[in-house]
Predicted model as a PDB file, atoms N, CA, C, CB and O in Angstrom, pLDDT in the B-factor column:
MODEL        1                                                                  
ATOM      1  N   UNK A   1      12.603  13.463   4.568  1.00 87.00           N  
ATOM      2  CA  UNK A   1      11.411  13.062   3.872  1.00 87.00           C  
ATOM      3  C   UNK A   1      11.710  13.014   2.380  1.00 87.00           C  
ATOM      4  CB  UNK A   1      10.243  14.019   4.180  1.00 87.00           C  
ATOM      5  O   UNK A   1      12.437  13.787   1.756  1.00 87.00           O  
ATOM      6  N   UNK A   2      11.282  12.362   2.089  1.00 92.00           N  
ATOM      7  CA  UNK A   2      11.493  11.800   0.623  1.00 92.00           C  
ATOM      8  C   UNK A   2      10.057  12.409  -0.541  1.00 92.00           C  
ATOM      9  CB  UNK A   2      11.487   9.782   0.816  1.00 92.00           C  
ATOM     10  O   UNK A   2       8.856  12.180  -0.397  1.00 92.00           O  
ATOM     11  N   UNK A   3      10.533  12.971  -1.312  1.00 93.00           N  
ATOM     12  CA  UNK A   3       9.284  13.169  -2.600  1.00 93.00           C  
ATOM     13  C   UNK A   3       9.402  12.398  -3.519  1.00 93.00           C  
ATOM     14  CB  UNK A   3       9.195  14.455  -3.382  1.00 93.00           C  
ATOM     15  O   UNK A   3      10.424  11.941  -4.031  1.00 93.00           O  
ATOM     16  N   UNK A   4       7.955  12.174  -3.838  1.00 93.00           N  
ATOM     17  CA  UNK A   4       7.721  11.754  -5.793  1.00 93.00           C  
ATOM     18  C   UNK A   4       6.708  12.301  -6.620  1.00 93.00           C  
ATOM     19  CB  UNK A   4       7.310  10.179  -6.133  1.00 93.00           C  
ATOM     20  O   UNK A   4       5.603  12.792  -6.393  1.00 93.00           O  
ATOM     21  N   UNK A   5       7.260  12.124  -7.463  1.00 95.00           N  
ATOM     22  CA  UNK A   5       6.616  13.048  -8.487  1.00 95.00           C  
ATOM     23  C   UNK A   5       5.456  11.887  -9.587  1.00 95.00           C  
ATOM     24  CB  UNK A   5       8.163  13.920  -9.534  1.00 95.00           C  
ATOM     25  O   UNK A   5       5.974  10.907 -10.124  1.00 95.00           O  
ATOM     26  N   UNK A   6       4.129  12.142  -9.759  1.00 95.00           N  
ATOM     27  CA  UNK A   6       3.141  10.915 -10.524  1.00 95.00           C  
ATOM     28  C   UNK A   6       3.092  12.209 -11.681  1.00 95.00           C  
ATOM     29  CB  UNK A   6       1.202  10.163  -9.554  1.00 95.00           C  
ATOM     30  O   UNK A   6       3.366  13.398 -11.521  1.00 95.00           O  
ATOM     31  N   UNK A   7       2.687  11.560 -12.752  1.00 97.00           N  
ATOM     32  CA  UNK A   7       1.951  12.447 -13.363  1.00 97.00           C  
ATOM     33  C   UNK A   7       0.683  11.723 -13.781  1.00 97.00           C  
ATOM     34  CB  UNK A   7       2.692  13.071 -14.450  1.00 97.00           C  
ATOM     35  O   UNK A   7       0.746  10.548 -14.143  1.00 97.00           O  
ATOM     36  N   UNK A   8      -0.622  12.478 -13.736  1.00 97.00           N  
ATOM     37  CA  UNK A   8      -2.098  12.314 -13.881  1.00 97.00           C  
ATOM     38  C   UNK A   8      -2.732  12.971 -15.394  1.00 97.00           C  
ATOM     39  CB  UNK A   8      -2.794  13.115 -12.520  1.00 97.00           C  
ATOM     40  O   UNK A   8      -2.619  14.143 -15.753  1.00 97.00           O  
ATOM     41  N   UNK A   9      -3.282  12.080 -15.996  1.00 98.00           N  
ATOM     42  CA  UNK A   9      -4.231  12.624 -16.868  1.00 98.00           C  
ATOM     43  C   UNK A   9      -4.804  13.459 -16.505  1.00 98.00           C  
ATOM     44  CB  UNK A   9      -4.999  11.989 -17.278  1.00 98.00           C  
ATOM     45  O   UNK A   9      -4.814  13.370 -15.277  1.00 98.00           O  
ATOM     46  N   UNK A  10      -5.596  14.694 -16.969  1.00 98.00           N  
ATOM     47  CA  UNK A  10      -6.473  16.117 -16.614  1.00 98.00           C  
ATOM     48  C   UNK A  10      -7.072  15.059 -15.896  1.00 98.00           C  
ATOM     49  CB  UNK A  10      -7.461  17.253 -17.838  1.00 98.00           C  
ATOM     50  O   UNK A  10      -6.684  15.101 -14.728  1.00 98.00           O  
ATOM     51  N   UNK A  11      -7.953  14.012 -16.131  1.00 98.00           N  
ATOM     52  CA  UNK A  11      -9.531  13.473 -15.894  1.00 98.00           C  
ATOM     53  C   UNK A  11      -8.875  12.655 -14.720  1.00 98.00           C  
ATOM     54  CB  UNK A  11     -10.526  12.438 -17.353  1.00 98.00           C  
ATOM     55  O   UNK A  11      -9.800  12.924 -13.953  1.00 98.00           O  
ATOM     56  N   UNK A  12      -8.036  11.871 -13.935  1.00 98.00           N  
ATOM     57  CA  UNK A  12      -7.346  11.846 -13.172  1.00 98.00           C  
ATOM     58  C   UNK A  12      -7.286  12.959 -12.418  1.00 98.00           C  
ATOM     59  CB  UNK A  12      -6.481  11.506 -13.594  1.00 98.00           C  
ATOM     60  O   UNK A  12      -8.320  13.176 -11.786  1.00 98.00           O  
ATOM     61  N   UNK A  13      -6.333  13.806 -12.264  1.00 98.00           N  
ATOM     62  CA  UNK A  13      -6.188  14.988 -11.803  1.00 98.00           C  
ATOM     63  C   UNK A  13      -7.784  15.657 -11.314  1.00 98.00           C  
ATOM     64  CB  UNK A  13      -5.400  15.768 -12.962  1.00 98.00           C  
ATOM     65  O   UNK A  13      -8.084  15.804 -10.129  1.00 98.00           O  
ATOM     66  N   UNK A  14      -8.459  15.919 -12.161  1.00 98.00           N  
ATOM     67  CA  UNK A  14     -10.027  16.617 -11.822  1.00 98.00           C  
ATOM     68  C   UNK A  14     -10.469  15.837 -10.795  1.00 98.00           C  
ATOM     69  CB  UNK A  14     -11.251  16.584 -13.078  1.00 98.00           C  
ATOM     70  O   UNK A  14     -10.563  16.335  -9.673  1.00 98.00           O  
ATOM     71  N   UNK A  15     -10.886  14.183 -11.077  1.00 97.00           N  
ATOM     72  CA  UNK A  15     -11.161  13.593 -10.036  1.00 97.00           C  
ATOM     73  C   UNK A  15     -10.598  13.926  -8.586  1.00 97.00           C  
ATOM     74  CB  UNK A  15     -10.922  12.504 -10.368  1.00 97.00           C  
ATOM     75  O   UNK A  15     -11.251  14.397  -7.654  1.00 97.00           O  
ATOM     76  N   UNK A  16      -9.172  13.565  -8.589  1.00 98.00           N  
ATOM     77  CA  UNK A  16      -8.283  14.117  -7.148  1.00 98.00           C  
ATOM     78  C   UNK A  16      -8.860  14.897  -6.463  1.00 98.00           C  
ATOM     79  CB  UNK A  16      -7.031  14.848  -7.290  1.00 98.00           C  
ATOM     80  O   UNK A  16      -9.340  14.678  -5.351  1.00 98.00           O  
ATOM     81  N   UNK A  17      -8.874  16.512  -7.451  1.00 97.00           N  
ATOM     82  CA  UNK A  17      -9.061  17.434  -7.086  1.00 97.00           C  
ATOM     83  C   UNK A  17     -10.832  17.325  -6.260  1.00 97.00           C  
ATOM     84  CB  UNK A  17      -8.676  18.304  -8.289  1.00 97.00           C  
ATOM     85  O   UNK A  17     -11.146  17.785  -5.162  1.00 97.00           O  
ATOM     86  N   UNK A  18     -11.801  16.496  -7.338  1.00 98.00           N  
ATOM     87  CA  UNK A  18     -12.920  16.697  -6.539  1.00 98.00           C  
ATOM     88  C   UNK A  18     -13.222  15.859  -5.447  1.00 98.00           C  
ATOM     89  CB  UNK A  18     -13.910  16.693  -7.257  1.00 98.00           C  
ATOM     90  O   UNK A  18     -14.120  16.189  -4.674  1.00 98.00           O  
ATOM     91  N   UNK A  19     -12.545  14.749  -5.275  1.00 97.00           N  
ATOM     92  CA  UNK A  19     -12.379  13.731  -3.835  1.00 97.00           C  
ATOM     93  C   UNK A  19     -11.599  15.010  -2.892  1.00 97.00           C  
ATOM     94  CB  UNK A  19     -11.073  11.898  -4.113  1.00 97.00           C  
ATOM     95  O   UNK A  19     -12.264  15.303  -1.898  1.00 97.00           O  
ATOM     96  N   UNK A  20     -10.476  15.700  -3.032  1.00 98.00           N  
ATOM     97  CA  UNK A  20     -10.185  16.260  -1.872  1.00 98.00           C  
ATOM     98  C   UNK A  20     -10.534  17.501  -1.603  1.00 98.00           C  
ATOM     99  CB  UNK A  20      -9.080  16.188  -1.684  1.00 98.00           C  
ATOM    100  O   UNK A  20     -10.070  18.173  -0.681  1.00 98.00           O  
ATOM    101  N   UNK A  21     -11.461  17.891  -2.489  1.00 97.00           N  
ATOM    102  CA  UNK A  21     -12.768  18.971  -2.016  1.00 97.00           C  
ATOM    103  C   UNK A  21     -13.849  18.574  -1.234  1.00 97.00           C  
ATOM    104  CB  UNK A  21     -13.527  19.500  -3.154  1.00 97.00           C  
ATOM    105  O   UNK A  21     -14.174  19.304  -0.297  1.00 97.00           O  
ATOM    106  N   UNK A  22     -14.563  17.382  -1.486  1.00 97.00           N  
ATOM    107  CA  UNK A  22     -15.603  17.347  -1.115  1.00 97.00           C  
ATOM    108  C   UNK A  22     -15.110  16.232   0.540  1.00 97.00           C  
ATOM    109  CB  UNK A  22     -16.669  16.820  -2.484  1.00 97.00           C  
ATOM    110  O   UNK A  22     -15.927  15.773   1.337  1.00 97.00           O  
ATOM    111  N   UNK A  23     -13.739  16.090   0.600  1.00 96.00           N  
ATOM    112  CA  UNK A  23     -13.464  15.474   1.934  1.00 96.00           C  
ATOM    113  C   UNK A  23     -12.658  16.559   2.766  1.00 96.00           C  
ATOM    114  CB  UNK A  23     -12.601  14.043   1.779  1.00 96.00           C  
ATOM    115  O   UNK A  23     -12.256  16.567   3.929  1.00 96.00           O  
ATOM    116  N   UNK A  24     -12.563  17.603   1.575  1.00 96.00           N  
ATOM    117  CA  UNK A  24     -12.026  18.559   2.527  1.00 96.00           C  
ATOM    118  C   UNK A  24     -10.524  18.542   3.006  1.00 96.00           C  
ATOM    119  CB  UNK A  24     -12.808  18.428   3.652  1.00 96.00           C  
ATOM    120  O   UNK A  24      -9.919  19.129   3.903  1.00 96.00           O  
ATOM    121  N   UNK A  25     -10.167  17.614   2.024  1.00 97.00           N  
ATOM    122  CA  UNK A  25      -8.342  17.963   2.120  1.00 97.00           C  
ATOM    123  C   UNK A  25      -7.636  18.576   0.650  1.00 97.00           C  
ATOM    124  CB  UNK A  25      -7.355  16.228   2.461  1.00 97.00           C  
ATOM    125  O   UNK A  25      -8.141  19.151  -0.315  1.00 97.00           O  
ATOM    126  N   UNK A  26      -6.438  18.224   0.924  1.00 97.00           N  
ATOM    127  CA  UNK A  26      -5.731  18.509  -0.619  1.00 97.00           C  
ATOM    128  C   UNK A  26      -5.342  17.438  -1.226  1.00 97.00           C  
ATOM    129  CB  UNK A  26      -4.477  19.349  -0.661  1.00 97.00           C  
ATOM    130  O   UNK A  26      -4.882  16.477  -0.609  1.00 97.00           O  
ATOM    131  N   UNK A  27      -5.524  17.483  -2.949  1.00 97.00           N  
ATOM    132  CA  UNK A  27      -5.318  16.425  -3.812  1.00 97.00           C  
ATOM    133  C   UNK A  27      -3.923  15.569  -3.345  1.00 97.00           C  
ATOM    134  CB  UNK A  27      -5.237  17.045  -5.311  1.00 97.00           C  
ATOM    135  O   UNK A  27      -3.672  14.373  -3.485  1.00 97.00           O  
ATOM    136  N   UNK A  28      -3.117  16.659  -2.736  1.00 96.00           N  
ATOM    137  CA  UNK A  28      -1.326  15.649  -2.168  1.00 96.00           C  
ATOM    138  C   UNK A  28      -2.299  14.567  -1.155  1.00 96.00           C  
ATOM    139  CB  UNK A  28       0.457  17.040  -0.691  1.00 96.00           C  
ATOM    140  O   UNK A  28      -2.444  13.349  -1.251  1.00 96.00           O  
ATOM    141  N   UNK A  29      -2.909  15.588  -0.122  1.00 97.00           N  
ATOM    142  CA  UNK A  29      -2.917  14.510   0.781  1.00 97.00           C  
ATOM    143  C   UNK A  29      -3.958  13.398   0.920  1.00 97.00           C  
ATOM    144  CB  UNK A  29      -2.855  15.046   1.869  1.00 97.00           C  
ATOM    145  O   UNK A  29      -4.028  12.542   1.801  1.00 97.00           O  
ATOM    146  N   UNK A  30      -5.129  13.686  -0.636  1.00 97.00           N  
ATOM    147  CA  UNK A  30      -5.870  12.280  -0.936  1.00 97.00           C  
ATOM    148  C   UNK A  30      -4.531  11.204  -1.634  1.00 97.00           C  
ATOM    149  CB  UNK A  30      -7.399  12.599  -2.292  1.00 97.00           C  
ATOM    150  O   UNK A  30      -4.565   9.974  -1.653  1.00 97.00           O  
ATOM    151  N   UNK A  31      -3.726  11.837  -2.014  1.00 97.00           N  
ATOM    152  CA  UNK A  31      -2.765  10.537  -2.574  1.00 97.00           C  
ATOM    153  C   UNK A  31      -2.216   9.821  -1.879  1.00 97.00           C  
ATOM    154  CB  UNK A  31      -1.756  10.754  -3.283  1.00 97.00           C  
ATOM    155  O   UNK A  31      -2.249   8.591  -1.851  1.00 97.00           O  
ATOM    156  N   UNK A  32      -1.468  10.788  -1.036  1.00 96.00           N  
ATOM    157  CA  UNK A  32      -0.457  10.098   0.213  1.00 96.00           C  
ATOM    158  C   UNK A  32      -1.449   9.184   0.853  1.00 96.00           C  
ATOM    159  CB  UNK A  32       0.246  11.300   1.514  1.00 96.00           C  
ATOM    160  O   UNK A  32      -1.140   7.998   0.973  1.00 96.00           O  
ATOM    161  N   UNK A  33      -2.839   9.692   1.362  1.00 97.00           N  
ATOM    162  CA  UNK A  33      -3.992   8.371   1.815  1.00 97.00           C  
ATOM    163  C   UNK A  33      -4.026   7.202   1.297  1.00 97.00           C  
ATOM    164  CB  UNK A  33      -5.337   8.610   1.595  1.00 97.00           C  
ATOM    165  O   UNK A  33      -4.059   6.064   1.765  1.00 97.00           O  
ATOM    166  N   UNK A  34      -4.014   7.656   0.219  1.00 97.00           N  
ATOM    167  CA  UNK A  34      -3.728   6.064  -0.952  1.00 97.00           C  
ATOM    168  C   UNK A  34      -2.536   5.572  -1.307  1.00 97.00           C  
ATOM    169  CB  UNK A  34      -4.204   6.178  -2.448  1.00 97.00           C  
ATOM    170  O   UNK A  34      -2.628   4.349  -1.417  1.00 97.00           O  
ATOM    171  N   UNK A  35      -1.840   5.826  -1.456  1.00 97.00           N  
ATOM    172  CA  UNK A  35      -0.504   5.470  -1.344  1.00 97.00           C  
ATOM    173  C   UNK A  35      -0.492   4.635  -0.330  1.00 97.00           C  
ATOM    174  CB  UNK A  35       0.404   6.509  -1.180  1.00 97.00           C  
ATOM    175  O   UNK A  35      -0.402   3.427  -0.548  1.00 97.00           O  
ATOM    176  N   UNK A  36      -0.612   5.295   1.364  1.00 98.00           N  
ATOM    177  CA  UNK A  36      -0.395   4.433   2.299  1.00 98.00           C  
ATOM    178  C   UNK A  36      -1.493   3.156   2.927  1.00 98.00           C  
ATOM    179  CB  UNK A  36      -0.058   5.312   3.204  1.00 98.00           C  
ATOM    180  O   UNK A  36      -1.348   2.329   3.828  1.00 98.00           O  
ATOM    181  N   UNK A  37      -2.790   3.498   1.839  1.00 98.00           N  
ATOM    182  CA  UNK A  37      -3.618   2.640   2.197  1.00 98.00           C  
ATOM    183  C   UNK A  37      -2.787   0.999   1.363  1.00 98.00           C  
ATOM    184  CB  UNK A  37      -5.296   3.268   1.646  1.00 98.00           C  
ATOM    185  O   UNK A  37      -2.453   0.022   2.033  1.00 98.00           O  
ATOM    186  N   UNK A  38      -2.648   1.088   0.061  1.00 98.00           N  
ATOM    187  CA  UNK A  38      -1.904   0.206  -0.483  1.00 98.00           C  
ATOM    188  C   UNK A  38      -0.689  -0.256   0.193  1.00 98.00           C  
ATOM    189  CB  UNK A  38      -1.644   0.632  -1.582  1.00 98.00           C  
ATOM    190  O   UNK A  38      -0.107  -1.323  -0.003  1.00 98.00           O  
ATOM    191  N   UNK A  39      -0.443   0.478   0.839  1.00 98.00           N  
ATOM    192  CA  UNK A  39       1.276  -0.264   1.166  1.00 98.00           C  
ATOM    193  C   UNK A  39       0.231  -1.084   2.136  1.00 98.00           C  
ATOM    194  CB  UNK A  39       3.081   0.928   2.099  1.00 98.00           C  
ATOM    195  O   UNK A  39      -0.028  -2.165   1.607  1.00 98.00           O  
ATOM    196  N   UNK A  40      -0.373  -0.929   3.251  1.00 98.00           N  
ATOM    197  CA  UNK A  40      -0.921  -1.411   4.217  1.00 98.00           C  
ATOM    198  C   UNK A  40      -1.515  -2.767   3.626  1.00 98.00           C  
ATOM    199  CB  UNK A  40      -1.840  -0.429   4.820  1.00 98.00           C  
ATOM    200  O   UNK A  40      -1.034  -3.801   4.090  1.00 98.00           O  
ATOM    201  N   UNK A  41      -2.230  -2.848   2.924  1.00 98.00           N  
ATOM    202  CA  UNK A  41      -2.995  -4.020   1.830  1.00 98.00           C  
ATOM    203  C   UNK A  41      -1.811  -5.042   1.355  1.00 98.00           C  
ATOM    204  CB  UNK A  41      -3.742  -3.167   0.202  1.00 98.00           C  
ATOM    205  O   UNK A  41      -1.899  -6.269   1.322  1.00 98.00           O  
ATOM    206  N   UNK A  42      -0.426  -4.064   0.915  1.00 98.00           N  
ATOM    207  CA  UNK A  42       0.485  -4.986   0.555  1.00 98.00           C  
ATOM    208  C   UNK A  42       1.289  -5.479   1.775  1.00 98.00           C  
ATOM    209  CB  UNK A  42       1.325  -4.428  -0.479  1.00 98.00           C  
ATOM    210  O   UNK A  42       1.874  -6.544   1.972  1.00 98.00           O  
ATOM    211  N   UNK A  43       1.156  -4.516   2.434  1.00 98.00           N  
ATOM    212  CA  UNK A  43       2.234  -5.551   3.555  1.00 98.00           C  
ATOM    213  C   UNK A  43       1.610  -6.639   4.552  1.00 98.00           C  
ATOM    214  CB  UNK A  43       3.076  -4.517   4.713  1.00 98.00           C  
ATOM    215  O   UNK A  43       2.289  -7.466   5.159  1.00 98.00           O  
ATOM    216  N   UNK A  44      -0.200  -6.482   4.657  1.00 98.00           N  
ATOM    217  CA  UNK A  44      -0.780  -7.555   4.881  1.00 98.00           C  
ATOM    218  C   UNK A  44      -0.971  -8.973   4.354  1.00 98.00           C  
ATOM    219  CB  UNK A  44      -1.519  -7.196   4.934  1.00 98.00           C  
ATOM    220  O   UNK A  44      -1.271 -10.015   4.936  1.00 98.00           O  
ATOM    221  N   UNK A  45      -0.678  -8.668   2.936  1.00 98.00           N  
ATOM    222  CA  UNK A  45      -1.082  -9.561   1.839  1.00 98.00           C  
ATOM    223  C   UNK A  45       0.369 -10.345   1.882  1.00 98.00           C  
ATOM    224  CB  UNK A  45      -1.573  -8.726   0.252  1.00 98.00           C  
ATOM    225  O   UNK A  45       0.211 -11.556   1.726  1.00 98.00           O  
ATOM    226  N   UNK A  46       1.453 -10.034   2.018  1.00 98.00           N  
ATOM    227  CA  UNK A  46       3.154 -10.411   2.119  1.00 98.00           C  
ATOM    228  C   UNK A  46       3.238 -10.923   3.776  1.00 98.00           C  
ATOM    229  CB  UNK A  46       4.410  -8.712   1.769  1.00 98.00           C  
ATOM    230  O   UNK A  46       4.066 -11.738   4.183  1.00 98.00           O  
ATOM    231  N   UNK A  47       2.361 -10.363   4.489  1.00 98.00           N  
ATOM    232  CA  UNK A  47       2.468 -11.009   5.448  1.00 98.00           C  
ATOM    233  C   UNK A  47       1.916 -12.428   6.142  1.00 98.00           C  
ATOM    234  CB  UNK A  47       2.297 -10.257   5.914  1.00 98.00           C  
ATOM    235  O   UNK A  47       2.401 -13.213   6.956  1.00 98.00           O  
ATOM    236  N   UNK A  48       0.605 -12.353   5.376  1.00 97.00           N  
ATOM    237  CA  UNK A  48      -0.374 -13.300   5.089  1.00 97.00           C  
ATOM    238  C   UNK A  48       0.036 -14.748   4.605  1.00 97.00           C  
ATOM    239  CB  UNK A  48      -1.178 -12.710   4.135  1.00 97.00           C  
ATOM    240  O   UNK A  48      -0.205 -15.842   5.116  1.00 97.00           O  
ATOM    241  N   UNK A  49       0.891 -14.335   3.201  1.00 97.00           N  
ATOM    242  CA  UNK A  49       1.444 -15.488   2.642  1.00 97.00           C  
ATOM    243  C   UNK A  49       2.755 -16.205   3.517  1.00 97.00           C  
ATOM    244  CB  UNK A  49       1.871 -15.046   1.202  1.00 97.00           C  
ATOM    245  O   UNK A  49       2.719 -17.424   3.687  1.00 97.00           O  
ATOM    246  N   UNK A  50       3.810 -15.472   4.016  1.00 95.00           N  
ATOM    247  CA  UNK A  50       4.685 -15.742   4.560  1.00 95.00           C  
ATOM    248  C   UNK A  50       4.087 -16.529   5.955  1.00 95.00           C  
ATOM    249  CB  UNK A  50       5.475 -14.570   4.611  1.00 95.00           C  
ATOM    250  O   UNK A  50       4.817 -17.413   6.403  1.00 95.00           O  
ATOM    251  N   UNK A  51       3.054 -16.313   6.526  1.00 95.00           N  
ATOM    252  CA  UNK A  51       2.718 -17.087   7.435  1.00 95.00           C  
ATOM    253  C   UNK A  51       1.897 -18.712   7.082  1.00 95.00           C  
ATOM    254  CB  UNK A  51       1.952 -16.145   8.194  1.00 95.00           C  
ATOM    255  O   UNK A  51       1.719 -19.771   7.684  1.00 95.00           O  
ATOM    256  N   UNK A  52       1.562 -18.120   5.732  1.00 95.00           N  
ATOM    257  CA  UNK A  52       1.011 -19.332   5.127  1.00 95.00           C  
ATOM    258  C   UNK A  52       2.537 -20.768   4.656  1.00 95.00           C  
ATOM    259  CB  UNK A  52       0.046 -18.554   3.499  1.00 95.00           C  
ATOM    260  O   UNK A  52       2.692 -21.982   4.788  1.00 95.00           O  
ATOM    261  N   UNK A  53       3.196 -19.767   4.179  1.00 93.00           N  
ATOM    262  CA  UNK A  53       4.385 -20.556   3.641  1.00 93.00           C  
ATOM    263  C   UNK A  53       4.626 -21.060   4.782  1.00 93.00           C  
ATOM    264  CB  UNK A  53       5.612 -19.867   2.956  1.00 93.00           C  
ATOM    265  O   UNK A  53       4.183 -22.197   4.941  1.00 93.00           O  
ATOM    266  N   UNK A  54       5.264 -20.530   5.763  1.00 91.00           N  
ATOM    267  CA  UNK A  54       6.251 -20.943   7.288  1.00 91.00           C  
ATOM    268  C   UNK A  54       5.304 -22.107   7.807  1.00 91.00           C  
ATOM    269  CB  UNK A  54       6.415 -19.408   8.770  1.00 91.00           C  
ATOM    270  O   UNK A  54       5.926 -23.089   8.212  1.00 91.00           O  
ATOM    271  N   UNK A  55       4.226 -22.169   7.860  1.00 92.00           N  
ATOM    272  CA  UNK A  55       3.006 -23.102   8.160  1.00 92.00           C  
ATOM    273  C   UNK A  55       3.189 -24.115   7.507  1.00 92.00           C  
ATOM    274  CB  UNK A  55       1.682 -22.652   7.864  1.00 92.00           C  
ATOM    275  O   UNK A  55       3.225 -25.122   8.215  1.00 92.00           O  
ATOM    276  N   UNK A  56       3.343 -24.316   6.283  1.00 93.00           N  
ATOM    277  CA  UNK A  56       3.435 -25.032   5.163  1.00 93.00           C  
ATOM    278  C   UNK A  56       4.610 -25.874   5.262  1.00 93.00           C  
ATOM    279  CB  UNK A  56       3.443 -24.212   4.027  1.00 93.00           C  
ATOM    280  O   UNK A  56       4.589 -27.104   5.215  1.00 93.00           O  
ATOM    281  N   UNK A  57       5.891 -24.961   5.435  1.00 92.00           N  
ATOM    282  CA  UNK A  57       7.085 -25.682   5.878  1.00 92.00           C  
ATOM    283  C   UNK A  57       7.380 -25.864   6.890  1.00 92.00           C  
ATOM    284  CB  UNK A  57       7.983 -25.365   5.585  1.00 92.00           C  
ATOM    285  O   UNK A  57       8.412 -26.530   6.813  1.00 92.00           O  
ATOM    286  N   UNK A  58       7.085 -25.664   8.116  1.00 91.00           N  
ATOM    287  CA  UNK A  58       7.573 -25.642   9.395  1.00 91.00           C  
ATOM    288  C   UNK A  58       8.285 -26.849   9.552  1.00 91.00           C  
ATOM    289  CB  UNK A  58       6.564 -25.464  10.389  1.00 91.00           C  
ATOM    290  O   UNK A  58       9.478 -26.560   9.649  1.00 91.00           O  
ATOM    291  N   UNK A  59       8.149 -27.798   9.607  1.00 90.00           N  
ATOM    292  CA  UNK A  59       9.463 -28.702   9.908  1.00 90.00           C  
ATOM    293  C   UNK A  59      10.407 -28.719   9.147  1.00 90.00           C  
ATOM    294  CB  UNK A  59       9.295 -29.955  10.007  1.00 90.00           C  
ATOM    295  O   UNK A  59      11.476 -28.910   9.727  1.00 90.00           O  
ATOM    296  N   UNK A  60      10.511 -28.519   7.361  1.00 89.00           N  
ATOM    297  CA  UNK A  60      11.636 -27.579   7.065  1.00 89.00           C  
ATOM    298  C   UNK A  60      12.436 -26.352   7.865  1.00 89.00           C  
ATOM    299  CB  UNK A  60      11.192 -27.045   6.099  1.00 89.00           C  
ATOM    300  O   UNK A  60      13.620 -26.204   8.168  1.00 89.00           O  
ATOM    301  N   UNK A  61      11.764 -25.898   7.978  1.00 84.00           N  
ATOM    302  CA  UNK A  61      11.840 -24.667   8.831  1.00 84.00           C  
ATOM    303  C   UNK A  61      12.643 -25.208  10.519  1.00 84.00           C  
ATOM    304  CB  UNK A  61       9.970 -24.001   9.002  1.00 84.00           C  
ATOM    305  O   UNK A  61      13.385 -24.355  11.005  1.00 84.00           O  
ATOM    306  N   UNK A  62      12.569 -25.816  10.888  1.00 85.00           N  
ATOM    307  CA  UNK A  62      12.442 -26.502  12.200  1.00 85.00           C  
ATOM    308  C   UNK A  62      13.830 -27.594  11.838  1.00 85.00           C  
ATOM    309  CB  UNK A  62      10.639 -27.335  12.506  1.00 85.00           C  
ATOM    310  O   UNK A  62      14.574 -27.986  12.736  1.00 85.00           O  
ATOM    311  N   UNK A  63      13.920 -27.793  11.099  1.00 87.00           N  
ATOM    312  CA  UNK A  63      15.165 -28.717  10.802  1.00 87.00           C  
ATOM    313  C   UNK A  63      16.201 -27.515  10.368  1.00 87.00           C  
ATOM    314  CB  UNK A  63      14.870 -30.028   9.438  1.00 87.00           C  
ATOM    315  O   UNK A  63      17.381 -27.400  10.698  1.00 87.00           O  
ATOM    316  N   UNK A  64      15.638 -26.901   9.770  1.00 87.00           N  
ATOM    317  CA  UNK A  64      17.107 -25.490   9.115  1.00 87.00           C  
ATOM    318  C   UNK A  64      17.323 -24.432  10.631  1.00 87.00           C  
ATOM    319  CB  UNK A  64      16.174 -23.880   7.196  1.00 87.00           C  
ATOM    320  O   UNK A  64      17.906 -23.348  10.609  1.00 87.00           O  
ATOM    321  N   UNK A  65      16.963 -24.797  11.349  1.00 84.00           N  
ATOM    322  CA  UNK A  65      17.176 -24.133  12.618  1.00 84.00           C  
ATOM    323  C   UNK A  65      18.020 -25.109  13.459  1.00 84.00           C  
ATOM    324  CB  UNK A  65      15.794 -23.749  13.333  1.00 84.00           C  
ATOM    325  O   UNK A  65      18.825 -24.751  14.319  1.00 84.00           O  
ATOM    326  N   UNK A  66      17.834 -25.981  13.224  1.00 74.00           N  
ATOM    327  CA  UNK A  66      19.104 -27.041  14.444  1.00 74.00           C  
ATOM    328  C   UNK A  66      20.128 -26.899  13.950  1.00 74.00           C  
ATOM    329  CB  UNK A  66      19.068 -28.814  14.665  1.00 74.00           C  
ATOM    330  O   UNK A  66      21.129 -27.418  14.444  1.00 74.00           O  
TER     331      UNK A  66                                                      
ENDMDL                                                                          
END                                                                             
């Protein structure tokens, strides 16, 4: 497993702290939530386009395959 280290403004930080009080986790693991909510958003959004592109080119695509 891999770590990283953010650093947060106090007013940052306070916030954290009061999102993973009042949900009842810890400030790590409201981040890691977000962290992995974004990757999810980005790898939809990269996936999204790439199907848009391949669509776009497909008989490019379809000729670079023979």
């Amino acid at each position: 497993m891999s770590e990283l280290v953010i650093r947060l403004s106090e007013s940052e930080w306070a916030e954290l702290a009061d999102l993973a009080d009042a949900t009842g986790g810890t400030p790590e693991e409201r981040a890691l939530d977000a962290v992995r909510g974004c990757l999810r958003q980005e790898r939809a959004r990269v996936a999204e386009e790439a199907g848009r592109l391949a669509s776009r080119h497909a008989a490019l695509l379809k000729r670079l395959g023979e």
